[in-house]
N, C-alpha and C positions, 0 to 999 in steps of 0.2 A: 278683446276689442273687435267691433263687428267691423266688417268694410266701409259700410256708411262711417262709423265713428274713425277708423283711418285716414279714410278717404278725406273727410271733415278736419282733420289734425295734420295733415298734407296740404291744406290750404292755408290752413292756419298759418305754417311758414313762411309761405309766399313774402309778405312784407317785411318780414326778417329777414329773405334769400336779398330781397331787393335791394333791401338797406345795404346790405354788405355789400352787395357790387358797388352801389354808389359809395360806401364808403374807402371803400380799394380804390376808386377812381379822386376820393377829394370832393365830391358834388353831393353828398347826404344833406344839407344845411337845407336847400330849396322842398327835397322831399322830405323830410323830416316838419319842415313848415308845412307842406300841402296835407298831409293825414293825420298834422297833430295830435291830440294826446287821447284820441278817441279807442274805446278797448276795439281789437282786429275782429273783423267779421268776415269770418271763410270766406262765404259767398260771393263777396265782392273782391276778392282775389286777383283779376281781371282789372279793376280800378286801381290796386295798387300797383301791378306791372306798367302800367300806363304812367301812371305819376313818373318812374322810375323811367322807362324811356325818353320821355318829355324831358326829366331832369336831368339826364346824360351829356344831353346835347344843347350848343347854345343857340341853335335857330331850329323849329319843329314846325310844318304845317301838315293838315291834313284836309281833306278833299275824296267825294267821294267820285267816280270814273264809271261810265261805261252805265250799260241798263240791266247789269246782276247786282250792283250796290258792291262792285269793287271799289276797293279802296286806295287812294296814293298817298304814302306817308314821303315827306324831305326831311332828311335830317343834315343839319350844318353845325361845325364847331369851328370856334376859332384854330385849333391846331391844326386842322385842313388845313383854312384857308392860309394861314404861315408856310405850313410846307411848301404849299404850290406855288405859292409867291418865291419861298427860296432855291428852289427847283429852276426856278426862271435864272434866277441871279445867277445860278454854281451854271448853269445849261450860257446864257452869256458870256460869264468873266471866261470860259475855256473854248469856246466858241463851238459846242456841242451841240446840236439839232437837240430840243427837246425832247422827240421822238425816243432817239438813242441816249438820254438821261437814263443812270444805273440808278437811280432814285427812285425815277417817277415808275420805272420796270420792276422793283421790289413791293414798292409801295401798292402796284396793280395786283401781284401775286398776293400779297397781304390779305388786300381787302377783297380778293374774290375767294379764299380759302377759308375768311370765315363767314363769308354770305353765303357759300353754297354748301357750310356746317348745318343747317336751319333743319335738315330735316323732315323738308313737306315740299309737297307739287302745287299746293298753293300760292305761290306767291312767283314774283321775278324783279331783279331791278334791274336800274342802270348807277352809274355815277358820272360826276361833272368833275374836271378839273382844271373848269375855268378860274380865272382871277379877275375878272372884268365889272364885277360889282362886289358890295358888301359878303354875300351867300351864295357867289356863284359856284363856288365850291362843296358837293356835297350827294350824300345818298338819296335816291330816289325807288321808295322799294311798291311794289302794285303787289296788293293781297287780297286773296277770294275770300268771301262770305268764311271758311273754311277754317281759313289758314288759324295755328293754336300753337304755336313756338313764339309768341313776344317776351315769353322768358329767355330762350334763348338767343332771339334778338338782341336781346337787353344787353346779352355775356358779350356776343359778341360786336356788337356798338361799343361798350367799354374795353375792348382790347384794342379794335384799329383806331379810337381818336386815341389812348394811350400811345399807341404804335406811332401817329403822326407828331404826337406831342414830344417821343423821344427822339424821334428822327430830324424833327426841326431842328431839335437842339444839335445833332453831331451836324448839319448842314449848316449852321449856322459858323460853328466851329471849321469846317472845312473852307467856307468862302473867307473866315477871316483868315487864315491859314495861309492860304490859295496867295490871296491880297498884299500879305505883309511878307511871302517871299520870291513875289513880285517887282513888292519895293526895295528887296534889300539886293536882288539882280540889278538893279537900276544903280542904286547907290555906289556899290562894287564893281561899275564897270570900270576895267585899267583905264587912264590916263594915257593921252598919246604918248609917243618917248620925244624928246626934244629934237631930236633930228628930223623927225618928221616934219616939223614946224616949219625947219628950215627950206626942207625940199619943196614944201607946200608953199612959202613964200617964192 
């Protein structure tokens, strides 16, 4: 096998590599629709990573910036926005400054550990962890003409909304938690003793 025909057989995989992260994540059904049942054409390798980022996430826009034809991609999922909504609640019900939320400080270290895996000086983002509309929550990544990891984009998009997805859940679990022995402090507080009654009369 010459290089060319490797090289050519390395692309090949690409939409099998893709399928399987979307299938690891539960969201294969949308890209499995968009490149239907057509035979894989190496070349376009690049089309199939893009399906698969698109399909990762449940809000994608893109937009081109700037006068080199950089590019800004946002990606939003619902498992964000859940988190950061119950970030809010656990950060209230114990009356913790947001700031100081061990949540939202794991959740920072998460997702900057696998953005700055990418492996290229092309690109840079930010993220939002607002809750104040539908998508206010979410990655915002700026990529040069250059930039050529949207494969491993991809990996690691499908690790942090998993990450947010699992974490909703033990938060979710912590403020019911939190709540209910709350209430049963409340319920079990002693009863005055009768004498008290008296002297308080």
């Amino acid at each position: 096998m010459d290089d060319y025909e490797y090289e050519n057989f390395e692309l090949s995989l690409i939409p099998i590599l893709v399928g399987k992260v979307l299938s690891d994540a539960g969201r294969e059904e949308d890209y499995l629709e968009g490149i239907g049942a057509l035979p894989i054409v190496a070349e376009d390798y690049y089309s199939y990573i893009i399906e698969g980022v698109t399909a990762i996430c449940d809000f994608w826009k893109c937009r081109e910036v700037g006068p080199y034809m950089d590019t800004c991609w946002f990606f939003s999922h619902r498992s964000m926005m859940d988190f950061y909504h119950l970030c809010r609640d656990w950060s209230r019900q114990r009356g913790v400054p947001l700031r100081r939320n061990p949540y939202m400080e794991q959740a920072k270290t998460e997702l900057e550990e696998q953005l700055d895996s990418l492996y290229s000086y092309y690109y840079t983002y930010r993220y939002s962890t607002k809750v104040n509309h539908r998508w206010a929550s979410g990655i915002t990544l700026y990529l040069s003409p250059e930039f050529n990891q949207e494969f491993s984009l991809l990996k690691a998009l499908a690790h942090i909304f998993d990450y947010y997805k699992h974490t909703a859940e033990e938060l979710r679990y912590e403020i019911w938690k939190y709540d209910r022995e709350q209430k049963a402090k409340v319920l079990y507080l002693p009863l005055p003793r009768p004498e008290t009654w008296k002297e308080a009369a």
